[in-house]
C-alpha positions in Angstrom: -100.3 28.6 45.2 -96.2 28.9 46.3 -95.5 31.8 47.5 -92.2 31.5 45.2 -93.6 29.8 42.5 -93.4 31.7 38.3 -91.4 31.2 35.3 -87.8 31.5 35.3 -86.2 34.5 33.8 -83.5 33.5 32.0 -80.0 36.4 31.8 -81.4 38.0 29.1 -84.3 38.9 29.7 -83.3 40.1 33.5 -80.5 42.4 31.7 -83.3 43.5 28.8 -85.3 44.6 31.9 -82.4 46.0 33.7 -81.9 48.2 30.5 -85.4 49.1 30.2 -85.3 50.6 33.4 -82.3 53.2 33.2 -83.1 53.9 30.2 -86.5 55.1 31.8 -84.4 56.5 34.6 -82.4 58.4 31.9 -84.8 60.0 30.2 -87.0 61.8 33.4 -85.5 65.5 34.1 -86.6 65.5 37.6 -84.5 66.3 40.9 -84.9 62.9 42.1 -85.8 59.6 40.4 -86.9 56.6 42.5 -86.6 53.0 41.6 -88.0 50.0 43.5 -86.8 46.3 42.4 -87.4 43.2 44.6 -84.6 41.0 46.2 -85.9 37.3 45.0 -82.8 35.2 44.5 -82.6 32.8 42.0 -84.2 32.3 38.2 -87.6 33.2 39.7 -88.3 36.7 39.7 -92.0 37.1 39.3 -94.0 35.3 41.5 -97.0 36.1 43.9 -94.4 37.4 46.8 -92.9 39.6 44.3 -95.8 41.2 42.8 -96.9 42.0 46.9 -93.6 43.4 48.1 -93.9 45.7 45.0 -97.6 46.4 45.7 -96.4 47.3 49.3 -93.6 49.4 49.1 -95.6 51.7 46.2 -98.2 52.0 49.6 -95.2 53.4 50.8 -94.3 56.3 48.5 -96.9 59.3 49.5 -96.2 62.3 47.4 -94.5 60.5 44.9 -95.3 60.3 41.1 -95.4 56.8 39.5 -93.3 56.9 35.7 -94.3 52.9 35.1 -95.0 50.0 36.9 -93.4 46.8 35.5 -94.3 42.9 35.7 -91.5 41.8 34.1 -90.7 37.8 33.7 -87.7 39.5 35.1 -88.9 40.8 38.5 -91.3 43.4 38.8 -90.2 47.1 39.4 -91.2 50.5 39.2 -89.8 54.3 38.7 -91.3 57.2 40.5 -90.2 60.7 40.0 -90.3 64.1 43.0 -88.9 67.3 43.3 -87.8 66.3 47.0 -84.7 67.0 47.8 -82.6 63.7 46.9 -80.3 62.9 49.9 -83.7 63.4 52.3 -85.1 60.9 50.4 -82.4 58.4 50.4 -82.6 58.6 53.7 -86.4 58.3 54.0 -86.2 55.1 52.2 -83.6 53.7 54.1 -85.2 54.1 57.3 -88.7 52.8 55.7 -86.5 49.6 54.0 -84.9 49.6 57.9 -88.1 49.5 59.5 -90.2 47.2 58.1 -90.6 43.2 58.8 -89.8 43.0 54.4 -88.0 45.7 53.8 -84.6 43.6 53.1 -86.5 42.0 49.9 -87.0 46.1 49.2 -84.3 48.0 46.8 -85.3 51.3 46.7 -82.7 53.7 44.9 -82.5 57.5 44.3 -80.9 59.2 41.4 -80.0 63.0 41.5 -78.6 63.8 38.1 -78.5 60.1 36.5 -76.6 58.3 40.0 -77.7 56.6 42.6 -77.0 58.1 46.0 -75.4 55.2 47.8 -76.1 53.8 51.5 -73.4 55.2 53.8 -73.5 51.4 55.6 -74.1 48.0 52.9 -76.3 46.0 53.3 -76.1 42.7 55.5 -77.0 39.4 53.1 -80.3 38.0 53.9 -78.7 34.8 55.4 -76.5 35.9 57.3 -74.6 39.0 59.1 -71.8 39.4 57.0 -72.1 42.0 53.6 -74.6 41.1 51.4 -73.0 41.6 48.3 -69.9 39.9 49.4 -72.0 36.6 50.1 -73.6 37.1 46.8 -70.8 37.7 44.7 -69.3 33.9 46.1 -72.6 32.1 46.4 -71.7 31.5 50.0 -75.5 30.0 50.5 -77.3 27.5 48.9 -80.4 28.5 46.8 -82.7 26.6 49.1 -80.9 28.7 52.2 -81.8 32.3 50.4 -85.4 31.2 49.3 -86.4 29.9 53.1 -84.6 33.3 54.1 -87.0 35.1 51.9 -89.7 33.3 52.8 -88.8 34.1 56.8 -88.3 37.3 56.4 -91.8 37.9 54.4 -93.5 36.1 56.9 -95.4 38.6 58.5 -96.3 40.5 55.8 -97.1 36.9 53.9 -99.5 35.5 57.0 -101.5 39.3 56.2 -102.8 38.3 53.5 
């Protein structure tokens, strides 16, 4: 089986999910809400690579309590919930998204009070060195470019399974 290979979400149904989830965020009174969503460009969201990136990164969050986990057509995600202090924690998972082989296809947010806590530095785009979202917002690569830049950059974690 493709590593890449599902059913394409169509708009919809990625911004029904996209709903779902701060609504979820919305309704926990805790001191800091976590949420984890895979990068997976294109109308494929759920595939095999997804679902382990997800898998993996939940590994990741000792001390944490799960809210849901979600399999969405729409990618899969999930909201966790501490009472750790919220800026230690953006910074926890910005060093574990830093560190790891995968950890560009990793979005892992904090909310203190409702809003995210932002990244001091964005993000570079997966292609290339130059800011993610600008490259993202122009379509400056090709969907075949950003899927074999997924698929490089999961490689390691891919060839340990």
């Amino acid at each position: 089986m493709d590593w890449l290979e599902g059913d394409p979400a169509n708009l919809s149904q990625v911004l029904a999910s996209r709903d779902e989830r701060q609504a979820l965020i919305d309704s926990i009174s805790s001191q800091s809400i976590i949420s984890i969503t895979i990068v997976m460009p294109g109308p494929v969201k759920l595939n095999r690579l997804s679902r382990l990136l997800l898998d993996k990164a939940l590994q990741s969050m000792e001390g944490l309590h799960l809210v849901k986990k979600s399999l969405s057509i729409s990618g899969p995600w999930a909201v966790l919930y501490s009472e750790e202090d919220p800026a230690k924690l953006k910074e926890r998972f910005i060093e574990l998204e830093d560190s790891l082989s995968y950890g560009r296809l990793l979005d892992i947010d904090v909310y203190c009070q409702g809003k995210p806590l932002s990244r001091r530095e964005e993000r570079a785009c997966i292609v290339c060195s130059k800011p993610g979202k600008a490259c993202a917002r122009s379509r400056e690569h090709s969907l075949e470019e950003l899927r074999a830049a997924v698929l490089r950059i999961s490689g390691e974690l891919r060839n340990g399974c």
